[in-house]
C-alpha positions as CSV (number, residue, x, y, z in Angstrom):
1,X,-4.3,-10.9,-17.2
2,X,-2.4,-8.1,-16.5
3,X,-1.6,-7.3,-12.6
4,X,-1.9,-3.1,-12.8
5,X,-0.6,-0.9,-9.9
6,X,-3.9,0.1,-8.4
7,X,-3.2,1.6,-5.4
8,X,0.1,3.4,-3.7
9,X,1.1,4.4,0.0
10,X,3.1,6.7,1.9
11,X,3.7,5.9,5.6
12,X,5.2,8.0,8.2
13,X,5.4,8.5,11.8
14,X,3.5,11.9,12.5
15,X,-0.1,10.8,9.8
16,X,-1.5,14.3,10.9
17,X,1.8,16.4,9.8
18,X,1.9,14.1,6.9
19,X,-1.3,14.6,5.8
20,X,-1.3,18.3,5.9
21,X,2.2,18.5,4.3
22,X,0.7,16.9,1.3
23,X,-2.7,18.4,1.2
24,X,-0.2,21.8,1.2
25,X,2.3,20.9,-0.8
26,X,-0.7,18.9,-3.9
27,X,-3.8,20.1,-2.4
28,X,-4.2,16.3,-2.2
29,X,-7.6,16.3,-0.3
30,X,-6.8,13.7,2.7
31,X,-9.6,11.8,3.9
32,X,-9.8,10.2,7.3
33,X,-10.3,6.5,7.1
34,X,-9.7,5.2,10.4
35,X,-6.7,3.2,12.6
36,X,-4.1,6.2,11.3
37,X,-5.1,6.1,7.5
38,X,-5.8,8.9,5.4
39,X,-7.4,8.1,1.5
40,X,-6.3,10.2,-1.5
41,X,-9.1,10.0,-4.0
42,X,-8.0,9.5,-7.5
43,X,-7.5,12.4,-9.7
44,X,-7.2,11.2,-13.3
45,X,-5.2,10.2,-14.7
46,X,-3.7,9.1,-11.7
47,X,-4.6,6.3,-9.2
48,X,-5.9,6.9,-5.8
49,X,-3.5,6.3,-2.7
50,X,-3.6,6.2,0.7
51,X,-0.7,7.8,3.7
52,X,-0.1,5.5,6.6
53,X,0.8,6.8,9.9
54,X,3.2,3.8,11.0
55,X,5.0,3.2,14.2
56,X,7.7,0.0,15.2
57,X,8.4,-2.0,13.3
58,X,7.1,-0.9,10.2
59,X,9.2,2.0,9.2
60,X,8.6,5.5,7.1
61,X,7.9,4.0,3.2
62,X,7.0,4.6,-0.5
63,X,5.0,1.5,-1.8
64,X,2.5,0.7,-4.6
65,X,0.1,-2.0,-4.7
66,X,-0.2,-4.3,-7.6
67,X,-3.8,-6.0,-8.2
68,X,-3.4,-10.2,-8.3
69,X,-5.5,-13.1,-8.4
70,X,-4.2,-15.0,-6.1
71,X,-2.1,-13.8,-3.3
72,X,-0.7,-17.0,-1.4
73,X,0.6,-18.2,-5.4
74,X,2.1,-14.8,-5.9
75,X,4.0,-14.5,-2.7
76,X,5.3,-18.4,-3.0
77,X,6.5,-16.6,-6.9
78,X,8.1,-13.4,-5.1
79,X,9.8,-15.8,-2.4
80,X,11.2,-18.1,-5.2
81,X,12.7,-15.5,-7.0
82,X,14.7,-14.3,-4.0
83,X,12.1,-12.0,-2.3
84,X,11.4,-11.8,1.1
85,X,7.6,-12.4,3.0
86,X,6.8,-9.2,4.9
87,X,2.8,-9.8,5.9
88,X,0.6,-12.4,5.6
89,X,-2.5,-12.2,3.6
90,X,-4.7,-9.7,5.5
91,X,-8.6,-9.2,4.7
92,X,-9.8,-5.8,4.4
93,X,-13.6,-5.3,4.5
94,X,-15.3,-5.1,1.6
95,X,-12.3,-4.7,-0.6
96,X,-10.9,-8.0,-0.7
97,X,-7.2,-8.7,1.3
98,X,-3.8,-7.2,1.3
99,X,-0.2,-8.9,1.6
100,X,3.4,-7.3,1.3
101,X,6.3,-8.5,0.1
102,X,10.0,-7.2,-0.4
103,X,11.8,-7.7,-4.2
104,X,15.0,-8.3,-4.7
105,X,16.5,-5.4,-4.0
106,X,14.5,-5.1,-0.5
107,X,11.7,-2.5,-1.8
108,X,8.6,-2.7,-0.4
109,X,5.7,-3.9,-2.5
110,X,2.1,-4.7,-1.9
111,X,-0.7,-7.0,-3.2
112,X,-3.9,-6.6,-3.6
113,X,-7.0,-9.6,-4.0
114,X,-10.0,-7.9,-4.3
115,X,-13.4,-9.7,-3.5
């Protein structure tokens, strides 16, 4: 099966500013979603996203989520190939759950189990 980047994220420190900055600068339509999270519907062909307002320790970021099966076997993959743990898995209501890791090279990637 193929593991398809399904979902990406921008996080920042100031969500509101954020949010308007790319409903200006896109005419993104940002959605409140609750605990400092804004949704980005879809607009094909694209994928839908979401912009994160983050505070210590999780820095400003670009990531993308890539759809997997199993999250706990794809994070022991990632580590054995020299990357890096950042979150446990993480359940999300009604979506499934979420875990990030870092490649490599130290990017920032997420994973995404749905249910």
């Amino acid at each position: 099966m193929s593991h398809p980047v399904i979902h990406w994220e921008i996080g920042g420190r100031d969500g509101v500013k954020m949010a308007r900055f790319y409903e200006d600068l896109f005419g993104w339509n940002a959605q409140p979603a609750g605990g400092g999270y804004w949704l980005i519907p879809p607009e094909l062909p694209g994928i839908g996203g979401g912009l994160l307002q983050t505070e210590d320790p999780i820095p400003p970021h670009v990531t993308i989520y890539v759809q997997v099966e199993d999250l706990e076997a794809t994070l022991d993959h990632a580590a054995l190939l020299g990357g890096r743990i950042v979150s446990a898995p993480v359940p999300i209501p009604g979506i499934g759950r979420v875990a990030l890791f870092e490649d490599s090279e130290g990017n920032l990637i997420g994973l995404l189990e749905t249910s």
